[in-house]
N, C-alpha and C positions, 0 to 999 in steps of 0.2 A: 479380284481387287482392281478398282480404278487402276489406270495407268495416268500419273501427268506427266507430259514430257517437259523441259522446260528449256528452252535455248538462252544459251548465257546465261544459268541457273548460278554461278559461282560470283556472280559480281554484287553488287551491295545489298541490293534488292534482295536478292534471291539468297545471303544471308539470312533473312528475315524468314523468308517464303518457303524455303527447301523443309526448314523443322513443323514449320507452322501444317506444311503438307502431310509429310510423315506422321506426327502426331496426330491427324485427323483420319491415318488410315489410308495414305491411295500409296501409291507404287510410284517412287519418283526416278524419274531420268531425267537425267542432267546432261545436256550438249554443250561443250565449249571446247574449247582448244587445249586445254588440259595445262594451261599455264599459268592459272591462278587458284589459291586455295580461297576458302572463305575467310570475310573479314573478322569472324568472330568465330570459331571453333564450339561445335556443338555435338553429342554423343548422336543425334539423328544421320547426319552423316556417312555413317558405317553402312546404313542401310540403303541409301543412294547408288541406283546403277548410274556408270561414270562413262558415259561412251565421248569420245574424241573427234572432233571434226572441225577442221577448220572454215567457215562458212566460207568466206570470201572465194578463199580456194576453190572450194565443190560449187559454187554459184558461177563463177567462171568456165566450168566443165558442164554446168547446166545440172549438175546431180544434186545438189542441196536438196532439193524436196524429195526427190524421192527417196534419201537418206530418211528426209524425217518419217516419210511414209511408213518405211520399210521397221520404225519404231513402235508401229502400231497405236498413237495415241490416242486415250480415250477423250484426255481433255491436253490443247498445247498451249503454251504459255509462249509468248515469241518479245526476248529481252533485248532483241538487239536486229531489229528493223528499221531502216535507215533509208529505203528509196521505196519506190514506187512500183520499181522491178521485182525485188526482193518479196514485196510483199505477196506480188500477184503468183511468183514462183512457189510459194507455202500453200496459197489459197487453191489454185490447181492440182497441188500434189496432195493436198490435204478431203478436199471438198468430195463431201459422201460418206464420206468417214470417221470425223473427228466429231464428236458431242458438242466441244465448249472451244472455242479457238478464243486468248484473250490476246493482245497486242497493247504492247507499252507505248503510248502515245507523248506529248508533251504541252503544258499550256500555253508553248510558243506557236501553239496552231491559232492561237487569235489576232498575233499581230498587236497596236496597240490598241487599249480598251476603250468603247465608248463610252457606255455608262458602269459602273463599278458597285458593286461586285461584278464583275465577267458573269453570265452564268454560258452554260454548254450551249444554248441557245441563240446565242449572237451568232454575227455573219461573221465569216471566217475572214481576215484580210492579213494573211502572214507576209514577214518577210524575212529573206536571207534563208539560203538554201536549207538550212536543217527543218525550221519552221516551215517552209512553203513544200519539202519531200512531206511530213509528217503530215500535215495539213492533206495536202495528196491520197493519203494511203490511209488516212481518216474515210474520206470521201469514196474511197474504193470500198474499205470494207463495209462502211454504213449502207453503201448500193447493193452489194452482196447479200450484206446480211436483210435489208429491207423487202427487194425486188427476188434474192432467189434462194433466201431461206437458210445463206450459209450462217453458223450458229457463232459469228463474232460479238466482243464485246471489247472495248477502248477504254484504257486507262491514261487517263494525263495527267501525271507529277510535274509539282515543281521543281524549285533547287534541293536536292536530297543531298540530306546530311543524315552523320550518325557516325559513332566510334568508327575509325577506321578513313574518314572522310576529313577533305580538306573545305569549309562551307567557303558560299559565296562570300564576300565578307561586306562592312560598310561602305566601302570603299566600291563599289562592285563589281570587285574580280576576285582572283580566287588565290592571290598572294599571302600566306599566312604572316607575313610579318605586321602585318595592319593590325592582328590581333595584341601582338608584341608591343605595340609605339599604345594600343589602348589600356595595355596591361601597366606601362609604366608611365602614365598620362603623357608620352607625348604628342604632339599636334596631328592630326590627322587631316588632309585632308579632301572632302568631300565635295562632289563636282554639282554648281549649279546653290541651289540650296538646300537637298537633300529631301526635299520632298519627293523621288519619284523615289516605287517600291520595288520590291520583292516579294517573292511569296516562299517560302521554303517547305518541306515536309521530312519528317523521319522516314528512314528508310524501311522500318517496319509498321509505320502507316502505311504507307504504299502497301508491303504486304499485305497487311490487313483487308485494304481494298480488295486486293486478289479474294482475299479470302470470302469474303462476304458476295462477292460478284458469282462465284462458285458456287456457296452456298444456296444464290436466288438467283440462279439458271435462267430461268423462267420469266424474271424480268428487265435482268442483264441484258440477254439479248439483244441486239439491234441499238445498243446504248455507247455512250461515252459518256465519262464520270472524270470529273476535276477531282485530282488527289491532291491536298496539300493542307496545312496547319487552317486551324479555323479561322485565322485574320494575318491578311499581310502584314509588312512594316515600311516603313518609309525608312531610307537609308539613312536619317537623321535620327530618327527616334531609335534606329538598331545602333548606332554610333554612342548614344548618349546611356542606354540599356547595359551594352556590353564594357561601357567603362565602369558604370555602377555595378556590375558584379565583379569589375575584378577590382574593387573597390577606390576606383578613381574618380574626379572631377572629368568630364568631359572636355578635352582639347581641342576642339576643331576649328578647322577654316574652311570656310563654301568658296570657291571660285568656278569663275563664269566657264564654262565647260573648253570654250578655246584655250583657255591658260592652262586650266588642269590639264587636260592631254597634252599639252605642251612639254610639261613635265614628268609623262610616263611613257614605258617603251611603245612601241605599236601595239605589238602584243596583249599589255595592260590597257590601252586605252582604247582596241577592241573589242575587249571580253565588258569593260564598261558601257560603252555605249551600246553592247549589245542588251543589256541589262536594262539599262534607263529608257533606252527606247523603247522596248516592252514595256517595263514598270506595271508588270500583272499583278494582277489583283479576282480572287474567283472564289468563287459562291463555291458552295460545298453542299447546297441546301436540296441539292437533286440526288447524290449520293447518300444524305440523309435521311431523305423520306423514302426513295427506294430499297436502298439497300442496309438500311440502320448503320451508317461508316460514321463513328466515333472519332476523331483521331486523337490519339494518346497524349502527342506534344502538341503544344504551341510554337511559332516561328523562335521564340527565342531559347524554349528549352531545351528544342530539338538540336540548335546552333549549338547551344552550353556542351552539352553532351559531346558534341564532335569538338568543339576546343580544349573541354578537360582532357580529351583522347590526346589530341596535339602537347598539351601541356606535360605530360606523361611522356611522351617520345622525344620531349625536347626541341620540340621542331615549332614550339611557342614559347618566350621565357616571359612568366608573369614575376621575377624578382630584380 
């Protein structure tokens, strides 16, 4: 039996991915720190070997890889890569041995867009540390897999949402009361005039990608694939969207970007402008002809789904 291993297999993604694995028949291991269950509870599960390791940890003692080594993977799935080190420490300890090595990537490896849709093909010009490590370790493995045959493939999601998730919101950050003041039409508001976008995806689109990437090995390979709903939104048109479902008039006010941040913590009006200064937007049409990836939701139903979850927990009040 295939073996997949999957690092950080227990967080939202890997919800989606761990049954969808099992169900298709391989042998799943799951590496995480053994601190989190899955966001949705699923009878596949049971059959999951559950091994423990803290990465951080063992990449500070320099053992991480050979931890995953010593797992014997047929195919790894790596959730939770973050620098440039990190990566090169997998692909060393891995390289000769592993069939399918996939890495979770991000569409903040483009930086802002030139022409729109994004497709995979544009020049890379990121910025701010997470974007420009990811971007990095994009370009590591594409050399890898190009020049010396290591069998990588890159996945880049957007803002992922799904039961269990807090979405970006219109506002863009990730404060749920935004959905609260739309629930009961009051003012919201929106920096600039809400033209700049978003692109979100379900969490089990993303898997899905997995899945299909897996499936077509063959031309996977050597590749990176945009994951995310088939058309962004502009923070205006998701503002105006989400009041109409929860059956209000649209309340808002655009202000010029220096007064709105005026009026949020640092915090909030970092996660914004880290948002709008992106304002991605990306083709999906390369993952589609390659790999046949469908995705299930649209940007806003994929949202819907994660604020009915809020709504349920209370942590949204739509009355």
């Amino acid at each position: 039996m295939t073996r997949v291993v999957i690092i950080g297999g227990s967080g939202h993604v890997g919800t989606y991915l761990v049954p969808r694995l099992v169900e298709a028949g391989f042998h799943v291991v799951n590496v995480s720190r053994g601190q989190r269950q899955p966001y949705t509870p699923h009878k596949a599960w049971g059959s999951v070997e559950q091994v423990a390791i803290d990465r951080e940890a063992a990449e500070g003692d320099g053992a991480f890889g050979g931890a995953i080594f010593d797992l014997k993977p047929d195919i790894l799935i790596d959730m939770t890569c973050f620098t440039l080190a990190s990566a090169k420490e997998i692909v060393e300890a891995v390289k000769g041995e592993v069939e399918h090595f996939l890495h979770t990537g991000t569409i903040w490896v483009h930086g802002p867009s030139v022409t729109v849709p994004t497709t995979e093909m544009q020049p890379r010009k990121p910025f701010g540390d997470y974007g420009v490590q990811k971007a990095a370790i994009e370009a590591y493995l594409l050399h890898e897999a190009r020049r010396n045959g290591f069998p990588a493939t890159i996945v880049h999601p957007g803002h992922i949402v799904g039961r269990g998730w807090e979405p970006l919101n219109p506002e863009g950050h990730f404060e749920p009361a935004v959905f609260t003041r739309l629930a009961r039409g009051e003012e919201v508001l929106i920096p600039n005039l809400g033209m700049e976008t978003v692109h979100h995806v379900h969490a089990d689109d993303v898997a899905q990608m997995f899945m299909r990437a897996i499936a077509r090995r063959s031309v996977a390979l050597g590749e990176a694939f945009h994951t995310v709903s088939p058309a962004a939104i502009t923070l205006r048109g998701y503002a105006e969207a989400m009041a109409a479902w929860f059956g209000q008039e649209p309340n808002l006010a655009f202000l010029p970007w220096p007064e709105w941040k005026s009026r949020q913590s640092d915090r909030t009006a970092q996660a914004t402008w880290d948002h709008i200064a992106h304002s991605p937007n990306c083709s999906i049409d390369k993952a589609r002809a390659m790999l046949g990836y469908q995705p299930r939701y649209t940007s806003l139903e994929a949202v819907q789904e994660s604020v009915a979850w809020l709504i349920e927990k209370g942590i949204v009040r739509a009355d």
